[in-house]
C-alpha positions as CSV (number, residue, x, y, z in Angstrom):
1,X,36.2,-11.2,-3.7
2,X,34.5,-13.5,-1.2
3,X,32.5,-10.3,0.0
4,X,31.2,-9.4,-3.8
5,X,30.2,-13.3,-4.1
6,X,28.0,-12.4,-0.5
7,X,26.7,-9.3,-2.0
8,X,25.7,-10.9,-5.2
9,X,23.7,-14.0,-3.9
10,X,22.3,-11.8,-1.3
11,X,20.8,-9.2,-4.1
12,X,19.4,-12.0,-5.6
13,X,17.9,-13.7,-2.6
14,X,16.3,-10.1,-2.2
15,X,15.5,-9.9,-6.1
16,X,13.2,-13.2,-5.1
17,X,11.7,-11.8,-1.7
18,X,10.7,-8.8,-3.8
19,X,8.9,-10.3,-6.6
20,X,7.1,-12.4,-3.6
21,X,6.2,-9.5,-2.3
22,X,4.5,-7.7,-5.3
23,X,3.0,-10.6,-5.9
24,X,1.3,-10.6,-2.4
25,X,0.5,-7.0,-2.3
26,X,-1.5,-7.6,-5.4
27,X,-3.8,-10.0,-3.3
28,X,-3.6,-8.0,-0.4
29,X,-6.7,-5.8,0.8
30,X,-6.4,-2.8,2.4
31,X,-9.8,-0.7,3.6
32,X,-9.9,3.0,3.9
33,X,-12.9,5.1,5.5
34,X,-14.5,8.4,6.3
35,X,-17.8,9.9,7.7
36,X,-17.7,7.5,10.8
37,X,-17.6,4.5,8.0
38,X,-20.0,5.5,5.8
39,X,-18.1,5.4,3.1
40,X,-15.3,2.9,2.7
41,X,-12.7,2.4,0.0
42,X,-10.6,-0.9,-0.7
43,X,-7.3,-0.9,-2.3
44,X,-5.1,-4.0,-2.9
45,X,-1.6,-3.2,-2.5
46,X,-0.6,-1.7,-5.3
47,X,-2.8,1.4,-4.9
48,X,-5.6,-0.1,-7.2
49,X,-9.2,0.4,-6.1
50,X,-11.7,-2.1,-6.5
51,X,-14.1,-1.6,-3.6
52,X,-16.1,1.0,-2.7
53,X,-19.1,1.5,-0.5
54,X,-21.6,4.1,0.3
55,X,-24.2,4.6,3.1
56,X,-27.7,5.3,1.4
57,X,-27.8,8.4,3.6
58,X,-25.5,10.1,1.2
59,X,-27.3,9.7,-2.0
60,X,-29.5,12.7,-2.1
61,X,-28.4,15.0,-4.5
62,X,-28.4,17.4,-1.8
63,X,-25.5,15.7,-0.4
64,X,-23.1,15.4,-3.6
65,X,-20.6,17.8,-2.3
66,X,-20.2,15.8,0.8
67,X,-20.1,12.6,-0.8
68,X,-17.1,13.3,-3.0
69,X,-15.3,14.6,-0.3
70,X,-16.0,11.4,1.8
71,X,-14.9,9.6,-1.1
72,X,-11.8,11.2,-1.3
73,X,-11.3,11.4,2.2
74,X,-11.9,7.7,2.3
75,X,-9.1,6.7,-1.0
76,X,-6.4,8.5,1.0
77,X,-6.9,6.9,4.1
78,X,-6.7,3.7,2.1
79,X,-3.5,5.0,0.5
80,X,-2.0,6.1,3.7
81,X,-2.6,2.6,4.5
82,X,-0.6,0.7,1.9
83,X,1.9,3.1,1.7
84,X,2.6,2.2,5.4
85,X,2.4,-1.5,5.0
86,X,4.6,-1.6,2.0
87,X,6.9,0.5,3.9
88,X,6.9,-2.0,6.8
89,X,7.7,-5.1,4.3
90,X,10.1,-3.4,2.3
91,X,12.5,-2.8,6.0
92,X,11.7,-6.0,6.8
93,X,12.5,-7.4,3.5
94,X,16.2,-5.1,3.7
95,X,16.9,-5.6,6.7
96,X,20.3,-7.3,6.5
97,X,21.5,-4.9,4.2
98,X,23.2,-1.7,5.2
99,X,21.0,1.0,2.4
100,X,22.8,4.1,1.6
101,X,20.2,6.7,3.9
102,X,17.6,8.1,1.4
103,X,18.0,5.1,-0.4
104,X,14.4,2.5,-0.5
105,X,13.1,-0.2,-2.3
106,X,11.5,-1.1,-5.0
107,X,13.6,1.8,-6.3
């Protein structure tokens, strides 16, 4: 029984590291770019997008095609980039616990 006590205050000492943590990747900023930087997309870390800039150069309608691509181009390397950072908190945040494999927080 003294293990289950363990277990429980530890889920709950992680239940408070995790809402810390969505709390934090809400202020966090993470920057994404493409085109040798000239466009660049910011993301907080939840994945929401509320940056984005683009070199003049791009803005002739000649250049629309390349634009969205860059665009695009520059979301996902955003993405890629919280996905990796919340990756790297969440271990750190589970690291005394033994996961089942496949298993990952937030689940």
């Amino acid at each position: 029984m003294k293990n289950l006590g363990n277990l429980l205050k530890q889920a709950q000492e992680m239940q408070t590291k995790m809402a810390e943590m969505q709390a934090e990747l809400e202020r966090l900023e993470v920057t994404g770019s493409s085109g040798g930087g000239m466009v660049s997309v910011a993301l907080n870390g939840k994945g929401d997008m509320h940056g984005l800039k683009v070199d003049p150069s791009l803005l002739e309608p000649s250049e629309t095609e390349i634009l969205e691509d860059l665009i695009i181009a520059a979301h996902n390397d955003a993405r890629t980039k919280v996905e990796a950072l919340l990756a790297e908190r969440t271990k750190s945040l589970t690291g005394g616990l033994n996961l089942p494999p496949g298993l990952t927080l937030p689940f």
